[in-house]
N, C-alpha and C positions, 0 to 999 in steps of 0.2 A: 283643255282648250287648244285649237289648232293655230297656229302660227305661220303664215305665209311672209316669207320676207324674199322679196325684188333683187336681185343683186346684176354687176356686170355694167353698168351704162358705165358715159364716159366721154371724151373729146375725141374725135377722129375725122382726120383728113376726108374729101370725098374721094368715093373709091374705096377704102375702106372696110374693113369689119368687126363685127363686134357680136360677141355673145350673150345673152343674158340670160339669167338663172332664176325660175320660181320655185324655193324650196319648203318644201311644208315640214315643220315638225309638229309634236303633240306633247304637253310637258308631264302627263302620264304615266307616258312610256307606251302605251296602248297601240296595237296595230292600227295600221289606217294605209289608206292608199287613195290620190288623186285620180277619178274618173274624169270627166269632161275639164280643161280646160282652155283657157282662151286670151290671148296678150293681146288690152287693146292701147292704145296710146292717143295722145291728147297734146297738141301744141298749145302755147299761150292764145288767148282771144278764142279757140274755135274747139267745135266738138269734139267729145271722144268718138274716136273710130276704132271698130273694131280689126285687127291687125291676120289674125292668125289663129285656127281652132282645133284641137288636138279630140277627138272623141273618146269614150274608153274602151271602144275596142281599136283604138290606133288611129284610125280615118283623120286624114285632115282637110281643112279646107282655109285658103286663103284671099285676103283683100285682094283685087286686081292690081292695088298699086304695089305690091310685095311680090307679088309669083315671079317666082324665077330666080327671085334676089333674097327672101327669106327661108327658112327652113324650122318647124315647128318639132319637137320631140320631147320625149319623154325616157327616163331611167328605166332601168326593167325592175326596178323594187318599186316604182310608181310613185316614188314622195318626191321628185325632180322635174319640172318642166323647164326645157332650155329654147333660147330662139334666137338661130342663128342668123345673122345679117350681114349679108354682103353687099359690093357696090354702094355702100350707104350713100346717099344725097342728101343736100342741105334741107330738102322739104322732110328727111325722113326725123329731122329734130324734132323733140318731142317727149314728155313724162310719158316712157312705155310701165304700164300696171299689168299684173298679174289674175285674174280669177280664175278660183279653181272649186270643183263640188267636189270635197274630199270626205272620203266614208266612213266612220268609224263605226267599231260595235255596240257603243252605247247611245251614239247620236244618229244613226245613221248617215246618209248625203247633206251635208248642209254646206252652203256657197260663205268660203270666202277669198277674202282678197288681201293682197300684196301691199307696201306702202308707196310702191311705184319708184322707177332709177330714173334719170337723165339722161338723154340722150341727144348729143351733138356734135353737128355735123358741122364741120368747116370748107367753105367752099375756097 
């Protein structure tokens, strides 16, 4: 069974930065590696939006409201996705979650997800 745990949120000033960490393990032991994934996040009252998308050959693409101030990447053993945020703002508050389509040799691709960090912004 594959395990995604969310790590890294946090209080911070605006302006600010903060990292966070989607890391997969497998209890196993079994090889495995994160192809596709994607940190979306979700403030209280309103939808999740999708934030940031890592593909598995590297490609990313981002929210408009992030470019420029986020950065999406990946470990080069491929069980790590991080997402770096800068300039944070108070709108950028918000449960950022993790999904990832992580491979293994017995299951193949199958999506899972993070249990999601906290992130806030103080203006």
């Amino acid at each position: 069974q594959v395990e995604l745990v969310d790590t890294g949120g946090g209080l911070v000033q605006a302006g600010g930065s903060l990292t966070l960490s989607c890391a997969a393990s497998i209890s196993s032991g079994s090889i495995f590696r994160i192809n596709r994934a994607t940190w979306y996040r979700q403030a209280p009252g309103k939808q999740r939006d999708l934030v940031a998308t890592i593909e598995s050959g590297g490609e990313t693409n981002y929210a408009d409201f992030v470019k420029g101030r986020f950065t999406i990447s990946r470990n080069n053993f491929k069980t790590t996705v991080y997402l770096q945020m800068n300039d944070l703002k108070s709108e950028d508050t918000a449960v950022y979650s993790c999904s990832a389509d992580v491979w293994t040799p017995i299951y193949g691709t199958v999506n899972y997800w993070g249990q999601g960090t906290q992130v806030t912004v103080a203006s």
